[in-house]
C-alpha positions in Angstrom: 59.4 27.1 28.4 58.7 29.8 26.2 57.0 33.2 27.0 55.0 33.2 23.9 53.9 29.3 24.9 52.5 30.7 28.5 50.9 34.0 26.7 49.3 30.9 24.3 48.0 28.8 27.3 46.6 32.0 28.9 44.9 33.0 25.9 43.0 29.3 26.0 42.3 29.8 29.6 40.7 32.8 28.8 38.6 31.5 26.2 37.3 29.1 29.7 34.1 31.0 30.6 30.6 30.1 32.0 28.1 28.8 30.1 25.0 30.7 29.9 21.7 28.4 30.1 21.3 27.2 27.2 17.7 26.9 25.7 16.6 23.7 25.9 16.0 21.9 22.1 12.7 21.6 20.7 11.3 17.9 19.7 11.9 18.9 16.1 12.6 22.5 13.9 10.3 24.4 11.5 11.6 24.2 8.0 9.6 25.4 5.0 9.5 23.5 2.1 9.5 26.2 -1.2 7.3 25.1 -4.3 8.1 26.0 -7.6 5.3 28.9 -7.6 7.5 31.0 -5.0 5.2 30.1 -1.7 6.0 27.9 1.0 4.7 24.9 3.4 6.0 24.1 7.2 8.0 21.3 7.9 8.1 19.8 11.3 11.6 18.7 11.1 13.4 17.2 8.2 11.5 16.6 4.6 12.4 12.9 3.3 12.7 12.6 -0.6 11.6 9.2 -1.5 12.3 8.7 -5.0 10.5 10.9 -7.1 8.1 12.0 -3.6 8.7 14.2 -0.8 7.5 13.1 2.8 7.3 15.5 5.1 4.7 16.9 8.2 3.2 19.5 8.4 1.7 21.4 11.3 -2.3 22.0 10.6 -2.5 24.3 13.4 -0.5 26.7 15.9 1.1 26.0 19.2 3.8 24.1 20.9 2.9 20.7 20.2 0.6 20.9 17.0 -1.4 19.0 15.1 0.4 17.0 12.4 -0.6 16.0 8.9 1.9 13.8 6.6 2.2 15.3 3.3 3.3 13.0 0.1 3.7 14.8 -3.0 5.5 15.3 -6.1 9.5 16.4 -5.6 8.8 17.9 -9.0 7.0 20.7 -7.3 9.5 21.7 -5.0 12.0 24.4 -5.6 15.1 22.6 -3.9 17.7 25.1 -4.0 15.8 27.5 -1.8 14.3 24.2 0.3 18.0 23.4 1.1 19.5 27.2 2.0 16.6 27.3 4.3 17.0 24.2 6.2 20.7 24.9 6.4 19.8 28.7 7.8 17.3 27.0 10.1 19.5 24.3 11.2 22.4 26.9 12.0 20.1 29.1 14.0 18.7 26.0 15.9 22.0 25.2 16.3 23.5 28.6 17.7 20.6 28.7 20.2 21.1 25.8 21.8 24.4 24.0 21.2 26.9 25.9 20.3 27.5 27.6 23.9 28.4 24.2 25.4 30.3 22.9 22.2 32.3 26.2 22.4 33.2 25.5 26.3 34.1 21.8 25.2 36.6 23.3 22.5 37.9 25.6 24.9 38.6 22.7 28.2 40.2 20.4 25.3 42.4 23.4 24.0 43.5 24.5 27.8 44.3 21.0 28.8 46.4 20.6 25.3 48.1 23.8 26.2 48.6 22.8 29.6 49.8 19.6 28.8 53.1 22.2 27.0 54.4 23.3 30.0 54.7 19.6 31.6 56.3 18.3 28.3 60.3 18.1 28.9 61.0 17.4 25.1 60.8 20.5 22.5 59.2 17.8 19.6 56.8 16.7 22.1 55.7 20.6 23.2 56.1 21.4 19.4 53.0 18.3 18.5 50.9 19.3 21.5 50.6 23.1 20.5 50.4 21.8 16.7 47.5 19.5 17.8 45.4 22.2 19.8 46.1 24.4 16.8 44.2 21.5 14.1 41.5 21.7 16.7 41.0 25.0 17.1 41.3 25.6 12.6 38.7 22.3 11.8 36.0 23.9 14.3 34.4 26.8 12.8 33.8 24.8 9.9 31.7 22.2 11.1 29.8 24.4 14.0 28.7 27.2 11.3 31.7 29.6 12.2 30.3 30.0 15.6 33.2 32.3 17.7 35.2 32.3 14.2 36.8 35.3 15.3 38.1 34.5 18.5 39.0 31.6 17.0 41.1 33.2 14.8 42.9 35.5 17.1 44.0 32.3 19.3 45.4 30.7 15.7 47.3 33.7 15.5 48.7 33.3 18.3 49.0 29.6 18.3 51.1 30.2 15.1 53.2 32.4 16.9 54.3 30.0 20.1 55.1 27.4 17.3 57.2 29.1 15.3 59.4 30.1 18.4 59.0 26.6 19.7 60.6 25.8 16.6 63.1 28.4 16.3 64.3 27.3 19.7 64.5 23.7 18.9 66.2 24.3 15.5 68.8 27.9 16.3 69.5 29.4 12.9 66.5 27.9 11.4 63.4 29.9 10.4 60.1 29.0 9.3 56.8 31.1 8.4 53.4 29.6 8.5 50.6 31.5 6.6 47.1 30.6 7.8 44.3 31.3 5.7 40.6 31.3 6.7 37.8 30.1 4.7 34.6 30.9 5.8 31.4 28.4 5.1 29.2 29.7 2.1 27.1 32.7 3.6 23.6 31.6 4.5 21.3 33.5 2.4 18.0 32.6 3.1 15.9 34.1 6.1 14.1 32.6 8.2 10.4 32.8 8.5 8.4 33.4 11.9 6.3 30.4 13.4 2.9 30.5 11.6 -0.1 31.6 13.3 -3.2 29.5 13.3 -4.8 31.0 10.9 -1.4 31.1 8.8 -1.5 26.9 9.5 -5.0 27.1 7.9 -4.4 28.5 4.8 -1.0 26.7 4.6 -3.4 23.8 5.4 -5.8 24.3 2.2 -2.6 25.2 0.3 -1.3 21.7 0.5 -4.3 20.0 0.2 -4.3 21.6 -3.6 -0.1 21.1 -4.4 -0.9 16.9 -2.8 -2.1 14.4 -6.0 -3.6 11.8 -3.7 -7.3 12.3 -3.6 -7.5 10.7 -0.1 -4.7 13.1 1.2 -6.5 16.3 -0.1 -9.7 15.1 1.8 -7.4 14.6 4.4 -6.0 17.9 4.3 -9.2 19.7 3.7 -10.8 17.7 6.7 -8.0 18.8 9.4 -8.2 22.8 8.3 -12.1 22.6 9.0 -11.2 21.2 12.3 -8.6 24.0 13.0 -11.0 26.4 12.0 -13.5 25.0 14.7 -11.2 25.0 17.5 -9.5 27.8 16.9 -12.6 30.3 15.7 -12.9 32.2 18.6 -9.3 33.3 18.5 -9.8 34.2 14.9 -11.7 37.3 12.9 -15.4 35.9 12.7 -15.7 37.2 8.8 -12.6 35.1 7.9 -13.6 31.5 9.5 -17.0 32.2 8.2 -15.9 32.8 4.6 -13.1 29.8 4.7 -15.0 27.5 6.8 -17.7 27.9 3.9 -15.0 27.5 0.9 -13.1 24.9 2.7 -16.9 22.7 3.4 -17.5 23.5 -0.7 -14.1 22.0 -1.7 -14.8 18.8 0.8 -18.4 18.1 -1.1 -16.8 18.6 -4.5 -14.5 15.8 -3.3 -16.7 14.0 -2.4 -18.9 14.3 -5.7 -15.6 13.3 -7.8 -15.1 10.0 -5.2 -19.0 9.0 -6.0 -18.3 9.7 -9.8 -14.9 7.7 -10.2 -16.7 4.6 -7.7 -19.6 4.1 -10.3 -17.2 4.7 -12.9 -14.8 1.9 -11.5 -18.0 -0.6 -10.0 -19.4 -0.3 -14.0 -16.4 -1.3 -15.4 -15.3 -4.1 -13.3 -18.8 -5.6 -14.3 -18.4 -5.3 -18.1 -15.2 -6.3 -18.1 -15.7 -9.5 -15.8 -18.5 -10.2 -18.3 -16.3 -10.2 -21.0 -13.4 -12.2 -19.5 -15.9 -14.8 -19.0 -16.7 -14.5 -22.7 -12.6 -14.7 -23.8 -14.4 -11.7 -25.1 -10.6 -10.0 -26.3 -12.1 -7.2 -27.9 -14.3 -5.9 -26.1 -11.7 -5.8 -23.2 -9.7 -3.4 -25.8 -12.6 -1.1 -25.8 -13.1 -0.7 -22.6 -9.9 0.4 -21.9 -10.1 2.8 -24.5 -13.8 4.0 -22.8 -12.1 4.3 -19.6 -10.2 6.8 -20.6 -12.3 8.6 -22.5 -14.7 9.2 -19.3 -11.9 10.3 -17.2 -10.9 12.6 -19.8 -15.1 13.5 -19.2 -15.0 14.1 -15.5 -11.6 16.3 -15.6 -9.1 13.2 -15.1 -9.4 14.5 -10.8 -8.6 10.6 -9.7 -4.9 9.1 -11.7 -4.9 6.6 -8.9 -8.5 5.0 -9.1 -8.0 5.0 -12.9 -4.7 3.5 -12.9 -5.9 1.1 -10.7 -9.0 0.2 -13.0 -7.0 0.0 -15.9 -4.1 -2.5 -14.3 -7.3 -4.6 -13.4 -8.7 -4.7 -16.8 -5.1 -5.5 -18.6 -5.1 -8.2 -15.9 -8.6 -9.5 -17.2 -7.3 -9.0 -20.8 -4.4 -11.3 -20.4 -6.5 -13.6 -18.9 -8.8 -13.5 -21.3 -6.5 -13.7 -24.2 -5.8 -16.8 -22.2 -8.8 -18.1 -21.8 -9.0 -18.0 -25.9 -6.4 -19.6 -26.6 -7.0 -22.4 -23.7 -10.5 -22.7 -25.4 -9.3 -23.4 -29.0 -6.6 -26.1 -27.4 -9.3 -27.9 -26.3 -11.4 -27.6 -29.4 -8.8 -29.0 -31.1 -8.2 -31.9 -28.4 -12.2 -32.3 -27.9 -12.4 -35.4 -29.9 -9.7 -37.0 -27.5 -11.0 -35.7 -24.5 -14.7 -37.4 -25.5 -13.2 -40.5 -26.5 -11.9 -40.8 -22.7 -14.7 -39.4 -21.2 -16.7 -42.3 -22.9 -14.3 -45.0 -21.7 -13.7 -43.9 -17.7 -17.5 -43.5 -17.3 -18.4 -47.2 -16.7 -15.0 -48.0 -14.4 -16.0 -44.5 -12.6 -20.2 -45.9 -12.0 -18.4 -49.3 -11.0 -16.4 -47.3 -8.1 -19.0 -45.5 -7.4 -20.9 -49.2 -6.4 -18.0 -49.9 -3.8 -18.6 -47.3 -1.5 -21.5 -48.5 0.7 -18.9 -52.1 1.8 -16.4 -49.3 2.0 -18.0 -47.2 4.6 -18.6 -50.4 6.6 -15.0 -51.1 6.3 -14.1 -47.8 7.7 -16.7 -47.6 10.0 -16.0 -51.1 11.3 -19.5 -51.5 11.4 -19.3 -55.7 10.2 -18.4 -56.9 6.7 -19.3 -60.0 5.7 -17.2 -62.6 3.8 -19.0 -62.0 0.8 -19.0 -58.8 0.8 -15.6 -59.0 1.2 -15.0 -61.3 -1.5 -17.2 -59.3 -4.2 -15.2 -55.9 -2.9 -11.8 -57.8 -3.8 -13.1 -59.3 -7.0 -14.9 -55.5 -7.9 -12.1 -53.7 -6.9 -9.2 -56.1 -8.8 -11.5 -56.1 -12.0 -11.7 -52.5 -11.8 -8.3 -52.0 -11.7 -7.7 -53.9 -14.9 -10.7 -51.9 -16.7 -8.6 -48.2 -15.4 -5.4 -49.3 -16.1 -6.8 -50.1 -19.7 -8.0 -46.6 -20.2 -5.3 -44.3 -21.8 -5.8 -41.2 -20.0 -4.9 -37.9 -22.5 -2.6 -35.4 -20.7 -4.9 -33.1 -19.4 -6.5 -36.1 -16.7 -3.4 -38.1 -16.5 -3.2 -36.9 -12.8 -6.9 -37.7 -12.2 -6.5 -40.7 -13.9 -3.6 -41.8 -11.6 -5.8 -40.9 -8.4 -8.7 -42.9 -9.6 -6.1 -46.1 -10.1 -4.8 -45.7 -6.2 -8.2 -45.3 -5.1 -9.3 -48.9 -6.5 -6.0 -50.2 -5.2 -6.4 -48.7 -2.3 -10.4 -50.7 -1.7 -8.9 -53.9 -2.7 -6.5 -53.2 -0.2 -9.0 -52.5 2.4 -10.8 -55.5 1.6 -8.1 -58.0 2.1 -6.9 -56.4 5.2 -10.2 -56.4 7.1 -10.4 -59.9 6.0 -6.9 -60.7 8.0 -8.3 -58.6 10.8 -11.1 -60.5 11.4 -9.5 -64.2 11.2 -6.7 -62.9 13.5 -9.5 -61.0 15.6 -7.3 -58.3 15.2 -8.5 -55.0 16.0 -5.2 -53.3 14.8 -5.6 -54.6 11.7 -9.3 -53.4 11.3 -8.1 -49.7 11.7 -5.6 -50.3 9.4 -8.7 -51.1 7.0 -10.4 -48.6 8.3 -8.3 -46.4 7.4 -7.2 -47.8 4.0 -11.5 -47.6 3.1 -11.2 -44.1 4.0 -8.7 -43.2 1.8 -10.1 -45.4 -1.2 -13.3 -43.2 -0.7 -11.2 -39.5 -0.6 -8.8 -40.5 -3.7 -11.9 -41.6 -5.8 -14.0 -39.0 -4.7 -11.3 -36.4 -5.9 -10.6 -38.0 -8.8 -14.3 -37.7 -10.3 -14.5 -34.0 -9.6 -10.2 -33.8 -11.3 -11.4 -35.9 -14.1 -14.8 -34.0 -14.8 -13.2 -30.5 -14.8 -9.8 -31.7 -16.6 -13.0 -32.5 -19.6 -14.7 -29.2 -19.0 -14.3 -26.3 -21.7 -11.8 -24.0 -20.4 -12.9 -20.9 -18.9 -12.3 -18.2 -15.8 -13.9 -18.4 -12.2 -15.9 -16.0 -11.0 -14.8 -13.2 -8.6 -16.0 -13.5 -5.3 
């Protein structure tokens, strides 16, 4: 065993040490997120970018738990660069506080027990990849653990490079070779970090957000929790400076709420023109309304995108619809005489069904049918069902047409089967026709009201 290998193995035992307490980790870090105009907003822990957003919250007042409020705004308004050195400079420090102590005692019981490992190890290769192994440990560290002990690192490469180059040179006699180790250091953190803000620093970071955010629910929001910090933290505060921002903060919540009043009329009135005018297939007056809209949000300081892109997509959607409608409308125009010629011949067969359905709710109520009722219900029902199937339905109540057809089958049915019930005096049978009556009555009852509005002039329901 070399000298040079026990001086190396000392060195690591050295670097063995006790671990002072370290500070115990917070639920989450402050990071500031940097706008583009130079000032800043806190971030409890990490900001998300969500597309073209950021996500992040923010504390709305002081303490060790605070308040939170999400904030959702435009990653267009954040200066990233600085964003990202200071979460790195705040995730180092963080780090260094709390971590890196007991990391750095890990790494140092790994790199003795390697090193010890050498002097048990009866083979030179085998001593030769143990020492090589503590020393990859040892050179990967300070780069992922923000160069934390970097230089005592350094001085036990050194020497780490030493014991392996005599390892080698007495493995190999006659044979030399030199290993240069360079250090790279991780990029210098530039960016300092900024103290915890006080309350009243959380209150005008507070108002600050609620004019960078584009949602006009959020800025409400926003404006709503700093009057509530102000409250409950005014006696803690100079009385001139709640009164003052208690007072602008109150003015900026009515104007709000003045703009929300504004863009809800705005919105109500032109949901009811333009309803009006889908009912109409009224096309261009759709056109102009969308040009109006955005002519009075141009008029009130365009302070709500999202209630006015949401009240034009719902006025395009009418538009379609209405361009629709128009062209369903002049279809039927050009298939109305059609469409009155069937009407005209599926009126009498639909009056004659209409005459079955007092013996039909006696068949399904198995309330008594006479035999001549029976008979004229078969005879009714069969001579109806020449008269329908006679009718050339146009496409548009082919489907009605075909329910209207089952529903006479379906009483002739009903008809000849209560008339086997009752000569077998079976009462299985008479549900059976019970139950055929019942659906002769449904089928033709849904059949008029398909037929009717497959004959009615196209147009749009109204919103409930």
């Amino acid at each position: 065993m070399n000298i040079r290998v026990s001086a190396a193995a000392l060195v690591a035992a050295v670097l063995v040490f006790s671990v002072r307490g370290a500070r115990a980790a917070e639920d989450a870090t402050l990071l500031r997120v940097f706008l583009t105009d130079g000032t800043s907003l806190v971030s409890y822990g990490e900001p998300a970018k969500v597309g073209d957003r950021i996500v992040f919250s923010m504390p709305t007042g002081a303490g060790p738990v605070p308040p939170l409020q999400l904030i959702d705004m435009p990653a267009s308004r954040v200066d990233w660069d600085r964003t990202s050195r200071y979460a790195a400079s705040a995730r180092a420090t963080h780090y260094l506080q709390t971590q890196a102590e007991n990391d750095y005692a890990v790494l140092s019981n790994d790199v003795a027990a390697t090193l010890n490992d050498v002097s048990k190890a009866a083979e030179p290769a085998k001593r030769i990849e143990l020492v090589e192994r503590a020393r990859k440990t040892l050179a990967e560290w300070p780069l992922t653990h923000y160069n934390y002990r970097q230089n005592e690192v350094r001085q036990m490469l050194t020497m780490l490079d030493e014991a392996i180059a005599d390892l080698r040179a007495a493995a190999t006699p006659g044979r030399y070779e030199l290993t240069l180790s360079a250090f790279v250091d991780p990029p210098t953190i530039t960016e300092p970090l900024l103290p915890a803000p006080t309350a009243q620093e959380s209150i005008e970071q507070t108002l600050k957000a609620a004019r960078a955010v584009d949602v006009a629910a959020d800025r409400t929001a926003l404006l709503g929790a700093a009057l509530a910090t102000i409250d409950r933290e005014k006696t803690a505060l100079p009385a001139d400076w709640v009164s003052a921002k208690r007072a602008e903060t109150e003015a900026a919540i009515q104007v709000e709420r003045r703009i929300d009043r504004s863009y809800q009329l705005l919105t109500r009135r032109y949901v009811r023109l333009a309803n009006q005018s889908a009912r109409a297939a009224d096309v261009k007056s759709l056109a102009w309304l969308l040009t109006r809209i955005r002519v009075r949000d141009a008029a009130l300081g365009a302070r709500r995108p999202e209630a006015v892109a949401a009240l034009i997509a719902e006025v395009e959607n009418k538009l379609d619809a209405a361009r629709q409608l128009q062209l369903a409308r002049e279809r039927w125009a050009l298939r109305a005489p059609e469409l009155r010629s069937y009407r005209l011949a599926i009126a009498a067969p639909m009056d004659l069904f209409t005459e079955l359905k007092v013996p039909l709710e006696d068949i399904k109520a198995l309330s008594g049918s006479p035999p001549g009722a029976l008979a004229a219900l078969e005879q009714s029902a069969a001579r109806l069902a020449k008269l329908v199937a006679e009718v050339a339905p146009p496409q548009e109540a082919a489907g009605a047409h075909a329910l209207l057809l089952s529903a006479v089958q379906l009483a002739g049915n009903a008809a000849l089967i209560r008339r086997e019930a009752a000569l077998a005096g079976d009462m299985k049978r008479a549900w059976d026709a019970s139950s055929a009556a019942a659906g002769a009555l449904m089928l033709g009852a849904k059949a008029r009201t398909d037929i009717i509005a497959a004959l009615r002039p196209p147009q749009i329901s109204s919103p409930r």
